[in-house]
C-alpha positions, -999 to 999 in steps of 0.1 A, spaced: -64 45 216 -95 32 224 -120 65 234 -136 47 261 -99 33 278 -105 39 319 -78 55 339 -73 56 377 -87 83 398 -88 88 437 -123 83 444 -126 115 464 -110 136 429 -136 115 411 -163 129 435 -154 162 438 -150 165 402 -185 149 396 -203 175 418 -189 206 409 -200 196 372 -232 185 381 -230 227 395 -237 213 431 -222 247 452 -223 237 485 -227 198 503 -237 197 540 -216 170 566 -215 160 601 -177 150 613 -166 121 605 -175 116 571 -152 109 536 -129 133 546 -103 130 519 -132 138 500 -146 165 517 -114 179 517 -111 174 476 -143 191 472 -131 224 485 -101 222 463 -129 219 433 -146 251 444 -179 229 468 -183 246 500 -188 219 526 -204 229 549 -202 216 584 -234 215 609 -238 209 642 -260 178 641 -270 150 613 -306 167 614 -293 200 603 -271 186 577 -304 168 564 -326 201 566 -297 217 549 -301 198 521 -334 198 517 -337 238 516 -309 237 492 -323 210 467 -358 236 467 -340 265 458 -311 252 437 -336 232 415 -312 200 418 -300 178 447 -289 183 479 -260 166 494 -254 160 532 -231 129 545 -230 113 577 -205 90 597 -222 55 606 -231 60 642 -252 91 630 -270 70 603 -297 64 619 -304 105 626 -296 116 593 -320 91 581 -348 102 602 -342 140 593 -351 129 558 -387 127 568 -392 165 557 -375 161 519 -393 126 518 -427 142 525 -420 173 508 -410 158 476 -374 173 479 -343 155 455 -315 146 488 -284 125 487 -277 107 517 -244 96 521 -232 74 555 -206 54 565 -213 15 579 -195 -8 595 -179 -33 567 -195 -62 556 -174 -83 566 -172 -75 603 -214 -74 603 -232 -100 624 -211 -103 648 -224 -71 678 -197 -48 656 -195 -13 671 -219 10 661 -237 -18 640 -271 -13 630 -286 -16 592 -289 15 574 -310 1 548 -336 -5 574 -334 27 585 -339 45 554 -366 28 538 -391 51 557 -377 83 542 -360 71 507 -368 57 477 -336 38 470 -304 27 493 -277 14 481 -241 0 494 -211 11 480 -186 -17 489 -153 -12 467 -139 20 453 -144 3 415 -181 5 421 -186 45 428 -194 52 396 -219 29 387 -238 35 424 -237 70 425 -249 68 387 -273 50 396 -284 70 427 -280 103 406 -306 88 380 -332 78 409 -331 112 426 -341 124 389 -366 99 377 -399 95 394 -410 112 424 -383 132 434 -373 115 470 -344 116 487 -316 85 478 -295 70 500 -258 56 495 -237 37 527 -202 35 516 -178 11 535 -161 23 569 -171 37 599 -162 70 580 -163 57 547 -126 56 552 -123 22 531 -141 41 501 -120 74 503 -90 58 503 -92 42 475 -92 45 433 -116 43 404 -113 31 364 -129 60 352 -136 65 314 -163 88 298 -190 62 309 -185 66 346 -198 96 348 -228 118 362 -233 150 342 -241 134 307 -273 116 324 -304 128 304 -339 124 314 -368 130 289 -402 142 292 -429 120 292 -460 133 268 -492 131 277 -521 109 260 -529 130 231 -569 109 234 -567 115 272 -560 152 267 -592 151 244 -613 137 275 -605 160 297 -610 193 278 -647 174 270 -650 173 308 -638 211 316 -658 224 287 -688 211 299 -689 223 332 -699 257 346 -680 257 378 -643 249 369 -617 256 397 -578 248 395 -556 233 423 -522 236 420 -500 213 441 -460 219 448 -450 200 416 -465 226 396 -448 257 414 -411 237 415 -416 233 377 -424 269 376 -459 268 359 -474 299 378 -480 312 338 -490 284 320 -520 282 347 -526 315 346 -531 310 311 -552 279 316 -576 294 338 -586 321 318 -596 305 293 -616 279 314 -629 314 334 -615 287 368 -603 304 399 -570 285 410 -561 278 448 -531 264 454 -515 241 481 -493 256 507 -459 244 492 -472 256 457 -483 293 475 -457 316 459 -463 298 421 -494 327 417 -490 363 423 -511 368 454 -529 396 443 -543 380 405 -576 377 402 -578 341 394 -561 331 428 -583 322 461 -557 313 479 -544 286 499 -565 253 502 -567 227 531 -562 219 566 -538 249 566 -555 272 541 -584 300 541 -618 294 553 -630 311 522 -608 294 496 -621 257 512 -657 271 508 -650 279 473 -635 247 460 -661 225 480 -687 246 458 -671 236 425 -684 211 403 -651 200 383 -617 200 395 -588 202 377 -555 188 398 -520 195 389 -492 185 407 -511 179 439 -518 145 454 -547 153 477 -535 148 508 -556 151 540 -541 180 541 -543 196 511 -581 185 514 -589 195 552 -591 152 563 -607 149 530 -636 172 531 -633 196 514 -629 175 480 -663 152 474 -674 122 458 -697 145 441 -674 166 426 -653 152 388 -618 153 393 -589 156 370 -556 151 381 -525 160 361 -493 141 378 -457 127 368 -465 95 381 -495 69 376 -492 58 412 -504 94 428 -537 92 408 -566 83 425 -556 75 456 -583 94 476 -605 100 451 -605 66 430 -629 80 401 -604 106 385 -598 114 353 -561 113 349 -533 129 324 -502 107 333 -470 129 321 -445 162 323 -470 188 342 -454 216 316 -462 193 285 -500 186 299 -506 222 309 -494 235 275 -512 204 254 -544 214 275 -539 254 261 -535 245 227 -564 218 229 -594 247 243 -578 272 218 -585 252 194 -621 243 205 -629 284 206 -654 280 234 -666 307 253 -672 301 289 -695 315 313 -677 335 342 -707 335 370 -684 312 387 -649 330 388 -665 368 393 -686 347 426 -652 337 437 -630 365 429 -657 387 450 -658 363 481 -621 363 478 -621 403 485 -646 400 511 -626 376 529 -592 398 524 -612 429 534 -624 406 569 -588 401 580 -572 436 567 -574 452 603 -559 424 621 -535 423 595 -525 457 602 -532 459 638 -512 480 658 -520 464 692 -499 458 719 -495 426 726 -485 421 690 -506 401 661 -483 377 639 -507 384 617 -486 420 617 -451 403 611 -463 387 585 -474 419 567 -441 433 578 -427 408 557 -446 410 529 -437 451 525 -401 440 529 -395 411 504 -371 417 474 -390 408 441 -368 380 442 -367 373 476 -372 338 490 -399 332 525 -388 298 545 -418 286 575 -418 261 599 -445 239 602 -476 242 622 -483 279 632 -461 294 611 -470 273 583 -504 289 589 -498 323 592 -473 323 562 -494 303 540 -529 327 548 -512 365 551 -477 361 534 -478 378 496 -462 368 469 -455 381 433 -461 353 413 -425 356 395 -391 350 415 -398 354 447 -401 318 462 -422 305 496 -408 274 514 -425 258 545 -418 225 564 -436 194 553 -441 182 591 -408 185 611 -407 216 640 -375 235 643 -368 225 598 -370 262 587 -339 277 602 -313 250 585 -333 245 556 -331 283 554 -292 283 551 -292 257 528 -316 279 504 -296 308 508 -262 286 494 -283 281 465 -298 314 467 -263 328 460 -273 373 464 -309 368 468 -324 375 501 -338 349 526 -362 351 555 -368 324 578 -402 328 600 -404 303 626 -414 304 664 -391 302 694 -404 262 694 -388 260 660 -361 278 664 -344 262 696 -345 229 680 -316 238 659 -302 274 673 -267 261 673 -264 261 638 -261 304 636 -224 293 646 -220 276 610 -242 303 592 -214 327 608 -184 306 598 -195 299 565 -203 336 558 -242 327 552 -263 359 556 -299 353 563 -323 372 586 -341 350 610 -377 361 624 -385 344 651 -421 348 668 -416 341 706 -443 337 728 -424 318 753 -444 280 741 -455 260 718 -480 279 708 -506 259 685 -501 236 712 -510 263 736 -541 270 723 -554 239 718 -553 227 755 -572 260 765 -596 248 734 -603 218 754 -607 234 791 -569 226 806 -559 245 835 -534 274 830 -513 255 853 -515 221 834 -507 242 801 -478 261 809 -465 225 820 -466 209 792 -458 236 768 -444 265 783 -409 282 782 -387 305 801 -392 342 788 -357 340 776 -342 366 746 -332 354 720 -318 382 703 -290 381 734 -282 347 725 -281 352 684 -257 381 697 -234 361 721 -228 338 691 -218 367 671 -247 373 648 -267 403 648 -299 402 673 -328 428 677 -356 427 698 -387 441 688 -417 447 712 -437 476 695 -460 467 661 -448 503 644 -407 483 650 -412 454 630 -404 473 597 -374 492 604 -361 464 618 -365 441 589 -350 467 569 -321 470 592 -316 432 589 -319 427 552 -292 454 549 -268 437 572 -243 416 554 -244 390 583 -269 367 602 -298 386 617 -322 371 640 -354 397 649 -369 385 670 -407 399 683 -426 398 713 -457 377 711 -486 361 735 -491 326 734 -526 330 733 -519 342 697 -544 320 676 -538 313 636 -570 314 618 -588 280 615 -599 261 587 -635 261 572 -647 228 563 -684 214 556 -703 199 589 -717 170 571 -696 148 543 
């Protein structure tokens, strides 16, 4: 019998049994979606999970694929196509592996004003890397095998599949030839080495100057190269500041690390990098926001810039220096290369920064701690930090509470984890629940505004449902807050302001409660702990929620007046 004969299979046992060996745990769905499917993949131990809009399903996803390490699944019927793809904007941007799955109308039936007609592959070309149609059941393997290699190969970017029906119900119906070949788990993917020669350049270039710094991007933290850098940087004496998605890859406290760089970073650790006269990039693709609009990095400075992929390099800066391969492999190639050089290197540079570094953290330590009524956020966020397990896992919205997060939050360096939204308001809650699927016992907090958090409030019924346990801190100030402040910052009327981007004073603790979660409201600075204590210790959804003005600036970032 020939090893390789095919046999028929249900496409949604071929699915299911697909995922659950590629150790997916949970996939995230909006009714009405492959349900014969969906329905197999609980029988084969998946938790589907279903949300309250495509959006959440998306952000879902996204949280999960950061945590788990792998991809994130969510599936949408064909008339929410167009949302789900548009939710992807966060994992697109944030460099997060997604699988899109939708329903469309049949090929045959297109062209002709068909209900709920519109081209997917339109729509997702803005937020993934590859869409593909699956049009017969025969062709499931090869499509999602061919999706599953994409979402592992390259910059990881969320993949899209549209599967015939409405609901996909022409795929799900039907059967596959399966043989050991149509399959997804055996797919191997193997490093690329770096440039032994280019390696040589580049330790010339670090060895020769005096005021080395490090920036390490969210690549390098996902990879989990906190150590390796360490390593690096004392042996090139280099103090390393990190992007915000890459803040939890160093312990906090080390001496090496200055913090968080860009438009959403410390006024110190900007100064610091601007004054450095090499700069060694890994896993960072010097965004205008990981560069304050491009200011804080300078055509004077020399730039090195370790990445997966040649197309990242030099974008910004065209006159980089460039290692082209596995970040682990460089980073380890680049130790072994100055060990065996033996060059002592002068440490002016990283004892200047180190001691501006405590200056700064000594600058901000009282309104850290501040127990003034109205209260800081600067003061949740040190709440937080006492309360984080050693391998607990921090999940921020964008804007202000990126900011805050990414200047006061503390991390250890090992297994606790810091995730914050590439762009989209109201991303941290789901994305929360999906990190705490992948989290499995570990604890999650999610810190987002009441802004954020009523964009996607429904979804504490499916945390509750799903038994998904999570504490929720939400900073409400009644407004947009950032938003807030920036109108005062340019002379609009209190009147004008509260128009445009003020709230109700509602509580939000009474609403987590009438869902059935767990709600406290906190008004007092000395509350904040207990009640984050309280919350981690509940076996259920907790919201805390705490009393804020909307006056409530984040601290701005520092950047030179003249480029």
């Amino acid at each position: 019998m020939d090893i390789n004969m095919a046999r028929n299979m249900k496409v949604s046992e071929w699915f299911a049994k697909e995922i659950k060996q590629c150790d997916i745990s949970h996939v995230f769905f909006i009714e009405a979606i492959l349900r014969k499917t969906i329905i197999e993949l609980s029988h084969h131990g998946v938790k589907p999970v279903l949300t309250h809009s495509e959006a959440a399903a998306a952000y879902m996803a996204d949280g999960y694929s950061r945590i788990a390490r792998k991809p994130g699944i969510c599936m949408a019927q064909s008339v929410g196509a167009s949302n789900l793809a548009a939710a992807l904007q966060d994992a697109w941007l944030g460099k997060s592996q997604v699988l899109a799955i939708t329903g469309c109308k049949p090929r045959t039936l297109q062209g002709r004003n068909a209900y709920q007609e519109v081209d997917h592959a339109k729509a997702f070309s803005a937020t993934s890397k590859l869409s593909l149609h699956a049009q017969h059941p025969q062709e499931i393997p090869r499509v999602f095998a061919q999706a599953w290699r994409a979402l592992h190969t390259g910059k990881m970017q969320p993949v899209h599949i549209d599967v015939e029906g409405l609901m996909g119900e022409y795929i799900d119906a039907g059967a596959v030839a399966t043989s050991k070949r149509a399959t997804l788990s055996p797919i191997r993917f193997e490093k690329q080495i770096p440039c032994s020669q280019r390696i040589s350049q580049c330790v010339d270039q670090l060895l020769a100057s005096s005021k080395v710094a490090i920036i390490a991007g969210y690549e390098a933290a996902y990879a989990n190269l906190g150590a390796k850098l360490i390593a690096l940087a004392e042996k090139l004496n280099a103090p390393i500041a990190t992007t915000v998605g890459a803040k939890g890859a160093i312990a906090t406290s080390h001496p090496m690390n200055i913090g968080v760089i860009g438009s959403y970073g410390m006024p110190v650790t900007n100064q610091i990098i601007h004054d450095a006269d090499t700069l060694l990039i890994v896993g960072s693709q010097l965004s205008d926001q990981n560069t304050h609009g491009w200011t804080i990095v300078h055509d004077e400075q020399r730039i090195i810039q370790l990445d997966r992929n040649l197309d990242d390099i030099g974008k910004s800066y065209a006159d980089t220096l460039s290692i082209v391969g596995d970040l682990e492999s460089s980073i380890d190639a680049l130790n072994d290369a100055i060990d065996v050089c033996g060059v002592l290197r002068d440490n002016a540079f990283v004892d200047m920064a180190g001691r501006r570094m405590a200056d700064w953290r000594a600058s901000v330590y009282d309104v850290a701690n501040s127990n003034k009524n109205p209260i800081r956020v600067e003061r949740i966020i040190q709440e937080i930090n006492k309360v984080l397990p050693p391998d607990g896992v921090l999940v921020a919205d964008t804007g202000y509470a990126a900011i805050w997060t990414s200047v006061f939050a503390s991390f250890d360096g090992a297994r606790q984890e810091y995730l914050r939204a590439a762009g989209s308001l109201g991303w941290a809650f789901p994305a929360a629940i999906g990190a705490k699927c992948a989290a499995g016992s570990r604890k999650v907090i999610c810190f987002t505004g009441d802004g954020g958090f009523y964009y996607h409030m429904s979804e504490i019924e499916p945390a509750l449902r799903n038994d998904i346990p999570l504490v929720v801190v939400v900073n409400n100030n009644s407004g947009f807050g950032q938003d807030t402040v920036n109108m005062y910052a340019q002379g609009m009327s209190k009147e004008d302001v509260q128009l445009l981007a003020g709230f109700e004073k509602t509580s939000i603790a009474s609403i987590a409660q009438a869902f059935g979660a767990n709600g406290m409201r906190v008004t007092r600075p000395e509350d904040i702990g207990p009640a984050l204590v309280a919350a981690l210790n509940s076996d259920t959804l907790t919201v805390v929620e705490v009393i804020t003005q909307i006056d409530c600036a984040a601290p701005a970032a520092w950047k030179p007046e003249h480029n």
